[in-house]
N, C-alpha and C positions, 0 to 999 in steps of 0.2 A: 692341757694344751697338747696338739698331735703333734708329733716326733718333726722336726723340717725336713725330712727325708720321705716323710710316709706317702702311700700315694693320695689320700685325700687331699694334703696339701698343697703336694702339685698339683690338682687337680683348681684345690682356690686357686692357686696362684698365674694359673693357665686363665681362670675367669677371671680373675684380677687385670691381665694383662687385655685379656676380651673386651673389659669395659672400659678403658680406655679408647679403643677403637669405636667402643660402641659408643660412647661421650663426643669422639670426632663426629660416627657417622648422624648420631639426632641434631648436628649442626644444619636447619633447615635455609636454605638459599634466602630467606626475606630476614631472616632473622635480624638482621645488621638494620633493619629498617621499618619501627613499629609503625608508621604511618603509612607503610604500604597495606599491613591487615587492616589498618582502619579505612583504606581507600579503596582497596582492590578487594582487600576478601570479607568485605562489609563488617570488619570491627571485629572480626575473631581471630585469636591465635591457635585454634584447635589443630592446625596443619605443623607445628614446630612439634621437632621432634618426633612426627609422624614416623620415618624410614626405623627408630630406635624400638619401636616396639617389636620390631620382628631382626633384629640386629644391623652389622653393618656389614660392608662389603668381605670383610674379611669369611667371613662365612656365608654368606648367599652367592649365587652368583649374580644376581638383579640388584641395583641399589634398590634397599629398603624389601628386598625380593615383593617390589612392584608393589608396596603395603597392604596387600593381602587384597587390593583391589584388579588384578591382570594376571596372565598368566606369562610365567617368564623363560623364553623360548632358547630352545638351545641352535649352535654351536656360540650363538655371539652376543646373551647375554642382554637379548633385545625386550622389554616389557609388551606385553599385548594385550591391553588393559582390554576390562569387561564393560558391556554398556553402561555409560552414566557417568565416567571416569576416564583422563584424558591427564597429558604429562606423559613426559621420558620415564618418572617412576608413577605412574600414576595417581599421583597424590591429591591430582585435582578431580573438583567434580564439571563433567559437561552440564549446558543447560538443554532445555530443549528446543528444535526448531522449528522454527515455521514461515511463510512465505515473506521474503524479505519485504518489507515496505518500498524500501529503494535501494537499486544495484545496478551494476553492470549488464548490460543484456547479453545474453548468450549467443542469439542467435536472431535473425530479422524480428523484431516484433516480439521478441522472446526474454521474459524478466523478469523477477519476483521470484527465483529461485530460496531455495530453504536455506535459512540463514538462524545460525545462530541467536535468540531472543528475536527474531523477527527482525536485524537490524536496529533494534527501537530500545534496547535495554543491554545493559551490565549483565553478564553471568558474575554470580557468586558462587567462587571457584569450592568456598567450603559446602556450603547447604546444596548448588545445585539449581537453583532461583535463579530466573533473571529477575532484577531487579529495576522494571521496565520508566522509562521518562515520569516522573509524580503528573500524576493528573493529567497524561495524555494519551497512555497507550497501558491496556493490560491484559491478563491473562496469562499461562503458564510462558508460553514464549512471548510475550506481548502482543500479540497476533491481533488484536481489537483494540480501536480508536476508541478511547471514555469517549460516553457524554458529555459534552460543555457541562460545566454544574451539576451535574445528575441533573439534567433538563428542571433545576430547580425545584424539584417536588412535585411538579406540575405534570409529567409528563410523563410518556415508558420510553426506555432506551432500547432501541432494535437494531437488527444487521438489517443490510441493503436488503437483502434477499426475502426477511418477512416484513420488510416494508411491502416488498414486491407482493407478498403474498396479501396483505393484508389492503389492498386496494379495493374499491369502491366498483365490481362486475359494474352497475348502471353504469358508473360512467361512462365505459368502454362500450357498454351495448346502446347507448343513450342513442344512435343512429341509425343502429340496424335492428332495434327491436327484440323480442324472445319470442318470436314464431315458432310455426309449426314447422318449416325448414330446418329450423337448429333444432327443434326439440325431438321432430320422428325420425327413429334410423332407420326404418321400412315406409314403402308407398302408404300401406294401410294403417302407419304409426296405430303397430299393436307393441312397437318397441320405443317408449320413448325413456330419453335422457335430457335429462334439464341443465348437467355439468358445463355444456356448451355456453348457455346463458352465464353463467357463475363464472366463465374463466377469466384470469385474470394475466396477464405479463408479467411471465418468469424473470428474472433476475438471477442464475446462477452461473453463469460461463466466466464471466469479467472476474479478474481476480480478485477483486476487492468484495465478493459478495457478501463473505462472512468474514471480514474483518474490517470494514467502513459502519458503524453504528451510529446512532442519530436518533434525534428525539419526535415522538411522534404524538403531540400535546393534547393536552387532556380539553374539553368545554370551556371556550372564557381563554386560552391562551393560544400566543402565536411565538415564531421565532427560532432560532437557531438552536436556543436552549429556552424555551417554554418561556421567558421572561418578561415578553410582551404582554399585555390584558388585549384583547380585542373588542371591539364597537360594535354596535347593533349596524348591521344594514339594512339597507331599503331603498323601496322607489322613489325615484324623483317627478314629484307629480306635476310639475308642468311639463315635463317632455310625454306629450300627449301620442293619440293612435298605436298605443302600445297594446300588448296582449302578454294573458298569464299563459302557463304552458298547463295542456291538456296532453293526457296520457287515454290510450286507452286498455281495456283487460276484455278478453272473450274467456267467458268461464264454461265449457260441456262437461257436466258431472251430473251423475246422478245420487253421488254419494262420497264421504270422506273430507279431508282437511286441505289448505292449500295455505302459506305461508307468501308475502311477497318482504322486500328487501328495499330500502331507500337510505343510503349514501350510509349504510354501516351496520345501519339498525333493521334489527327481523322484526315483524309482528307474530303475536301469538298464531299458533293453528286455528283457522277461520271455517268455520264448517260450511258445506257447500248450500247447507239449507239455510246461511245467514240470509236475514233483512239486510234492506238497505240502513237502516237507523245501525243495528249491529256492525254493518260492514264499515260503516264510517269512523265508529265507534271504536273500531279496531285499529285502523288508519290512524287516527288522530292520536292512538299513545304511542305512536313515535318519537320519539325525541327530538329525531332530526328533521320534523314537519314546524315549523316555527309559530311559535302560539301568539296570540294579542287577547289581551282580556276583555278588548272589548265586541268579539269576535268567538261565537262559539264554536266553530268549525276552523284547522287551518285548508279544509281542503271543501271543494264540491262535489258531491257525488249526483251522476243522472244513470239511469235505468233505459238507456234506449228503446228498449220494447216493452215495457209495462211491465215487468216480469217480478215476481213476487220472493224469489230467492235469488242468491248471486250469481249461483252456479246453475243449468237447466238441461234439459236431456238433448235439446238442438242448439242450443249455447245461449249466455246469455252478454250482449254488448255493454260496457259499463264504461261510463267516461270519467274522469277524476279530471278536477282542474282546482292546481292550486293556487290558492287565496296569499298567503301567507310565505312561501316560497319564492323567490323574482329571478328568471332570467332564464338562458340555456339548460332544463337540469337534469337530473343524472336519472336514467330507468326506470322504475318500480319493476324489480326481477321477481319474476314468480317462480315459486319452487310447485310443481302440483302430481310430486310424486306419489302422491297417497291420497288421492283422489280416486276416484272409481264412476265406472258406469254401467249401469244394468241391461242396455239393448247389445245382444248379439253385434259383433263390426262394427260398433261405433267405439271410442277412446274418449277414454277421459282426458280430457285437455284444459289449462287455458296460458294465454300467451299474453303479451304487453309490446303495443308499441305505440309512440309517440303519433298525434295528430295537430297538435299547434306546439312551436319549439314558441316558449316565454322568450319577448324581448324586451321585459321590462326593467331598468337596473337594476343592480344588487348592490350598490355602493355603500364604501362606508360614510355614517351617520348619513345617509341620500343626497350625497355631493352638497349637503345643506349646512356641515359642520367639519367642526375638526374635531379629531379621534386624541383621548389620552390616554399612551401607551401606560400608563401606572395605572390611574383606575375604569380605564375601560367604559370608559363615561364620555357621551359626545359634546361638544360646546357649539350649540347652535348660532348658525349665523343668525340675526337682528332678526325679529317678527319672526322666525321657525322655533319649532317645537315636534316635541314627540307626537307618532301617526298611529294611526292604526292597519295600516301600509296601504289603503287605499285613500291619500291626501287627506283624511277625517284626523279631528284629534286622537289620539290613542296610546298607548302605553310602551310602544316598542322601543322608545328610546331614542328613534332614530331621525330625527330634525325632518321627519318627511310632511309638517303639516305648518302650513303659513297661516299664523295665527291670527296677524294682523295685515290690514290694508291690501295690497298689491305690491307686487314686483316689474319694477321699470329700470331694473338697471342690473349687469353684473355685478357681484360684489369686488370690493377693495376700492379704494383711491388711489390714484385711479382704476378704472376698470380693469381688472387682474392683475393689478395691484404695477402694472406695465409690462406684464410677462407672459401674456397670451391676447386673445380677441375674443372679444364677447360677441354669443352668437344671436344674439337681439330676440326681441317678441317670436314666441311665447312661454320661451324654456330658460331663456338669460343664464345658459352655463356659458363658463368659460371655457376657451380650446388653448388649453396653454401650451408655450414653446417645450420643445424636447427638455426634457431634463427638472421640468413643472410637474405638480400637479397639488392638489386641493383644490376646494371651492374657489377659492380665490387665487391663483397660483403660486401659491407664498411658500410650500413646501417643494424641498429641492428633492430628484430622486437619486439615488447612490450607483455608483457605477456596478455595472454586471458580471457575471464569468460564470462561467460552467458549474452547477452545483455539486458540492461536495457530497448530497444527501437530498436526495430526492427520488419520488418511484417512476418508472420506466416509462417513458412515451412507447415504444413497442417492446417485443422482445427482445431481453438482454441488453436493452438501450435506456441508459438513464442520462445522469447530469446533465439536466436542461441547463440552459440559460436563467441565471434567476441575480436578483440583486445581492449584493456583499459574497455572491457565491454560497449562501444558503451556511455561512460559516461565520456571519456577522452581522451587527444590528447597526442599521440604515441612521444616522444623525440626520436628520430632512430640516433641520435650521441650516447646515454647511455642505449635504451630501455626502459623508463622508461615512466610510465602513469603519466602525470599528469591529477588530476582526479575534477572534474566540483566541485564547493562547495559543500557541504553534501554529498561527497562518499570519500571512503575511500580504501583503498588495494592495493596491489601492481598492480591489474588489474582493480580497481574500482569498485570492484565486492562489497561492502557493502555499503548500505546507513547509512549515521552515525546515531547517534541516539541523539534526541532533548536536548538542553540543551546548555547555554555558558557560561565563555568559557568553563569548561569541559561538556561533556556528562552528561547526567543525572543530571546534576548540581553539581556534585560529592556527590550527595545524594541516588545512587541508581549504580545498575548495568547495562550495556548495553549488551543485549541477545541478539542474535539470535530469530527469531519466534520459530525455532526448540528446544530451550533453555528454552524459555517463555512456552511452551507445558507442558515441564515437572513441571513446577511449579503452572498449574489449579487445582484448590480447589474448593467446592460445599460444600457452608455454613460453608467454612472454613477449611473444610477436605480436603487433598489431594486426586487428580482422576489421574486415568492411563489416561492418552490423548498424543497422537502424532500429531506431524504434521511435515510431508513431510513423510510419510510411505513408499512414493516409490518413487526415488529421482528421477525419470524418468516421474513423472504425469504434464502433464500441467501446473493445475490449484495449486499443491502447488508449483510452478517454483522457491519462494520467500524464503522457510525457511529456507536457510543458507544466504541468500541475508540482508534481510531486517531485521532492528537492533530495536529493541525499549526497555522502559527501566521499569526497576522493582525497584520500591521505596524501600529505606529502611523505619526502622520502624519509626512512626513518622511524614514522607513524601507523598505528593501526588502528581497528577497531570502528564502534558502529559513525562513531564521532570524533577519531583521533584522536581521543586522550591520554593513549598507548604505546609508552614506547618501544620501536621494534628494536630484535636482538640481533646480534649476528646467524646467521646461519653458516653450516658446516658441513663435511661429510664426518660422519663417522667411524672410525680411526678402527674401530672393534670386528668392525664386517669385513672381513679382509678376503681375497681374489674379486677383488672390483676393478673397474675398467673409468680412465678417463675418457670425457667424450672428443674422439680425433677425427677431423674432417678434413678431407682432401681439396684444395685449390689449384683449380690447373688456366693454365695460360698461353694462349698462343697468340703469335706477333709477330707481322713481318719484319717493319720497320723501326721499331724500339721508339717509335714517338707518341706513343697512345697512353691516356690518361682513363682511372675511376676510382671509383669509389665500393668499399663493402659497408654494409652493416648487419650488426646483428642487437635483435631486441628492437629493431626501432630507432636505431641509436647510428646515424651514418658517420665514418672516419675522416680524415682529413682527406686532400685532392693522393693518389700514391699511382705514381709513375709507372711505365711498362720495365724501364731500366732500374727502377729500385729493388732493394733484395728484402731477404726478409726480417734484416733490420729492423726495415721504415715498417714491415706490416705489421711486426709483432709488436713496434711502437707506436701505431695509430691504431692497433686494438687494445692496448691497456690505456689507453686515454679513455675510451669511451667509459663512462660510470654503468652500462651493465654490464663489463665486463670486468674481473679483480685481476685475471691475471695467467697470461698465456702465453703458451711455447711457439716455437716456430722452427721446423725444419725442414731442408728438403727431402721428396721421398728418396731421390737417387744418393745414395749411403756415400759415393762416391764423389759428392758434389759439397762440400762443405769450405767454410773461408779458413785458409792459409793450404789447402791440397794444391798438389800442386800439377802441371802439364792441363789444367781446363781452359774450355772454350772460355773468350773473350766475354762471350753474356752466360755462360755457365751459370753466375749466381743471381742474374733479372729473375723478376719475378714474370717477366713476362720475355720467349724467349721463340725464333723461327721454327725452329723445330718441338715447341711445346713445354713447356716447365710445372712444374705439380710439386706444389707444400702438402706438407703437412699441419695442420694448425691443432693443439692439445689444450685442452681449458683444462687450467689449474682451481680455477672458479670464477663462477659458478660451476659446481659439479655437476653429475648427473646428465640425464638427455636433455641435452643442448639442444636448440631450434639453431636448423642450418641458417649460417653467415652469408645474408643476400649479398645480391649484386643486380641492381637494377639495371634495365635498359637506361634508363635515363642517367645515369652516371659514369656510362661508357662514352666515351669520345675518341676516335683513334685508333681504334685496336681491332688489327683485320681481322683477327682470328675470331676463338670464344672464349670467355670467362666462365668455367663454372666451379660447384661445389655439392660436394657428395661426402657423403656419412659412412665412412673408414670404419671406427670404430664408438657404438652407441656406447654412452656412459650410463653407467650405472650402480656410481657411489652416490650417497645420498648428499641430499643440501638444503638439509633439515634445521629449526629453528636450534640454539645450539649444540648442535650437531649429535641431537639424542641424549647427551651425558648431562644435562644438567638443564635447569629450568628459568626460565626468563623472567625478571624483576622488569613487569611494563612500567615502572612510575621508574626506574632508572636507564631502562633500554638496555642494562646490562644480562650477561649470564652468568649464573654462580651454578660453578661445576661442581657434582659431585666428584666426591672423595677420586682420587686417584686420575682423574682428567684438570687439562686446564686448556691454557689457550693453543693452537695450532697454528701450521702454516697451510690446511685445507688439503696436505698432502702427506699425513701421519705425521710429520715433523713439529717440532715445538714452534711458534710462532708468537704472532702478535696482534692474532687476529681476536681475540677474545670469546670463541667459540668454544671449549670443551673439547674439541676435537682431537686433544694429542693424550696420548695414553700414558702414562707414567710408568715407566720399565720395571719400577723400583715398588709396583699397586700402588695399596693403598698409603704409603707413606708421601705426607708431600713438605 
């Protein structure tokens, strides 16, 4: 054993007495509360004890010296943690951010600022993860809406944006055609581009581009999330003098391949020396050309000029009209960028445009059945049967052939069942009332709202109008949306707002963005800010939509589940300055009456003859203010001095009077104590207020020294702070903010 005198021993006994301190200082702030790591730090206690691996105050000068995650800055002992890491000792970890879902708007029109998890999830203070709503929102910051169900299996899940991309060119060209206008960039189109044809409506400005996803269904399915089967359509063959729709193609090649495009689907490279037998042949393995087995063609091909190849050295005319296809349809886009032609100044070309627009329906099962959304199978009305889409019996499934007798009446008993007008010989559809529709008008339709998920009518312009909001499946026995988790309304038209089971946690209000607008502040002050100015813009599509939530007082976080701490100045940063503002007053008559506030928050009625008693007592009333001084500025003017003027101590006085007003707290740069027009009455002179001296101690969540327990709203100070009076003084305010003279002993 070593001598108790030697120096090794004191040297234990120095670390002896070290670990004590150090046994105080790994005392971690949650510690008193294991159900806070299972709630807040997702079921880990890896954070306890964290500050003990690198010691305790007594030797760093940083609690925990910032756990090795900050760098801890001198003269006052402040942590400046490193990316990724957040806390007075840095003990936590941030998450990452991304554009809030729902917030305050900053600015007219201006919202969806970066937010923590995207508003839409939990940061997990140990790992770093948001741990975003289950099954509604994911991604590092939660930044993307899940698919309803993973669109069931059925389907791919996309951002707005490649839906945008991912559109059907015919469509959009289905009226202007793919000419030689779009196609040559010179007179003598020796320069051409076909990408004109191909374009499609961007979708990238609106905020939501890549974080709104939705399901974009595979063959055989429909719906919000792929869960619907859909029906054969077809024509309805008594609504007679109808027409298919003919397209036409001008092909000048003398050589090379050319490719056209129909509602998704390419055909193989088509060589320009095709037959017509080939040419058709290549057309028909389209997918999206709808076949009948009892029909070997779904399309017609004619050869305008006799011509023996598709393509020809002075062009060749070529008409398509399709058989098997019904109604308005979408282009056939030619690509004919690798085509060629052998005469000197002539261009290999061919282009597409429409010469009879089909008005023949496209209905489901041919307005002659009802559709089962489970197996995709139609139920013909009485004497119909499957067609071959030209009223013949045929295979397509879709009730377009009257098998038996004749039709002399609407369907239902009565005719439309009483809910529309039959429209007599020789079509006997029914015209049913708003809110009808089937054959018989026995299916009800669901109310509508701006779609959640849909591709753009022009650029950058989406959310049509569409039923349940494109967020829910139609019930058409009661009309009624039932609407995908997290929406809400009779059309599905609101995203609900975070929080379970109730909203907000039943600790806050659930807004509108348009709602949230009106309640942005700057430094606390209330701002004129809108959002949705013009319910017809793009880019605000969301702010009667999209629902997010406003804490009461006390509360924070994306849902309120949070409870807040006190906040403080920090006792440690010392030559700081309170924030003091000057109130000056003049008055002839001593009869004039207003009002100040500050934060939003107006006083009670305070008299031109009150002093600054009444002021300094109708500013500690108001709940944003904790607690403040009041002097006047003339040093000489104070109660019990004696030889003053008769109004010496008004707050409002002929020759002019001027306070001083000192916030004790809130600290920091204070937003100057209005005084509105509208709360003068009386008072000849002016009222105003002017910024004396800017504050500049802080009024920080507990006041830097120690770290906030959200499931208790408490602060637990590190070693050697405790509660304050917001002015270095010991208090009651439960902030950290009083320093203990005596360190680290408490």
């Amino acid at each position: 054993m070593l001598p108790a005198t030697s120096p090794l021993s004191l040297a234990y006994l120095v670390l002896g007495i070290a670990s004590l301190y150090h046994s105080a200082e790994a005392y971690h702030p949650h510690d008193h509360d294991p159900y806070y790591y299972d709630a807040y730090y997702g079921g880990s206690s890896s954070l306890r004890g964290s500050s003990a691996a690198t010691g305790g105050d007594a030797y760093t000068p940083c609690h925990g010296m910032c756990n090795g995650n900050g760098h801890c800055t001198a003269p006052y002992s402040v942590c400046e943690c490193f990316d990724g890491w957040t806390g007075a000792d840095c003990s936590l970890r941030s998450c990452p951010l991304g554009p809030a879902w729902a917030d305050v708007a900053h600015a007219d029109d201006a919202a969806h600022g970066l937010a923590e998890c995207s508003n839409r999830g939990q940061c997990d203070r140990v790992t770093g993860e948001c741990v975003c709503e289950f099954g509604l929102f994911e991604g590092s910051a939660c930044e993307r809406r899940s698919c309803p169900n993973n669109c069931n299996m059925k389907g791919r899940c996309v951002s707005a944006s490649r839906l945008a991309a991912m559109q059907d060119p015919g469509e959009q060209r289905k009226d202007l055609g793919c000419t030689s206008a779009h196609i040559c960039q010179d007179v003598d189109c020796n320069d051409r581009d076909y990408d004109m044809c191909w374009e499609t409506f961007a979708y990238s400005l609106p905020w939501d581009a890549d974080m709104m996803y939705g399901c974009v269904c595979g063959e055989g399915y429909e719906g919000y999330d792929c869960s619907i089967r859909t029906c054969p359509t077809g024509d309805d063959p008594l609504t007679t003098s109808q027409q298919n729709e003919v397209q036409l193609l001008e092909c000048q090649a003398t050589d090379g391949t050319f490719t056209l495009s129909f509602m998704g689907h390419t055909t193989k490279p088509i060589s320009a020396h095709a037959t017509a037998i080939q040419f058709t042949d290549a057309l028909n393995q389209l997918q999206t050309l709808t076949k009948s087995a009892t029909s070997s063609s779904s399309i017609l091909v004619s050869w305008l000029g006799g011509e023996t190849t598709v393509c020809t050295e002075t062009g060749n005319d070529i008409e398509i009209e399709f058989l098997q296809n019904f109604g308005d349809l979408p282009l056939l886009v030619p690509d004919g960028s690798k085509l060629t032609h052998t005469t000197a100044g002539t261009s290999a070309l061919i282009t597409a445009q429409k010469v009879v627009t089909g008005n023949k329906e496209s209905d489901v099962c041919s307005n002659r059945g009802t559709c089962s959304e489970v197996t995709g199978l139609c139920s013909c009305e009485e004497g119909w049967t499957t067609s071959d889409g030209n009223g013949n019996v045929g295979t397509r499934g879709d009730c377009g052939h009257l098998a038996e007798g004749t039709t002399s009446a609407c369907p239902g008993v009565p005719e439309c069942l009483g809910f529309g007008s039959c429209s007599g010989p020789p079509d006997y559809r029914c015209e049913c009332q708003e809110g009808r529709y089937g054959p018989d008008c026995a299916q009800m339709s669901c109310p509508m709202g701006k779609s959640w998920f849909s591709p753009p009518s022009s650029s950058n312009a989406a959310h049509e109008m569409t039923e349940c909001s494109n967020m829910g499946n139609c019930d058409s026995n009661t009309g009624t949306c039932f609407c995908a988790d997290g929406f809400k309304g009779s059309a599905c038209e609101f995203m609900t707002c975070p929080g379970r089971p109730d909203e907000c946690s039943g600790n806050g209000q659930c807004m509108s963005m348009t709602s949230l607008a009106e309640e942005a502040e700057q430094n606390g002050n209330p701002i004129a800010v809108e959002y949705g100015i013009d319910p017809n813009s793009a880019l605000t599509w969301d702010a009667d939509q999209m629902l997010g939530c406003l804490c009461n007082e006390g509360y924070e976080g994306y849902d309120c589940s949070m409870r807040s701490c006190p906040k403080g100045d920090d006792s440690s940063t010392i030559h700081q300055e309170n924030e003091v503002q000057h109130l000056s007053c003049t008055d002839d008559d001593d009869d004039g009456t207003f009002r100040v506030s500050f934060r939003g928050e107006k006083t009670v009625l305070l008299h031109a003859t009150d002093t600054i008693a009444e002021l300094k007592t109708a500013l500690n009333a108001l709940t944003t203010v904790e607690g403040v001084k009041a002097e006047y500025t003339d040093v000489d003017i104070y109660v019990g001095a004696t030889g003053l003027d008769a109004d010496a101590l008004q707050l409002c006085r002929a020759s002019g009077q001027s306070v001083n007003i000192e916030f004790l707290s809130p600290t920091g740069d204070c937003p100057l104590v209005q005084v509105d027009n509208g709360d003068i009455m009386g008072i000849s002179g002016s009222i105003d207020v002017t910024e004396h001296i800017k504050g500049t101690k802080e009024y920080i969540e507990c006041s830097g020294r120690g770290l906030c327990d959200h499931i208790l709203g408490e602060c637990q100070c590190f070693v050697g702070y405790s509660s304050s009076d917001n002015q270095g003084g010991p208090g009651s305010r439960d902030d950290c903010g009083y320093k203990n003279p005596y360190g680290n002993l408490t």
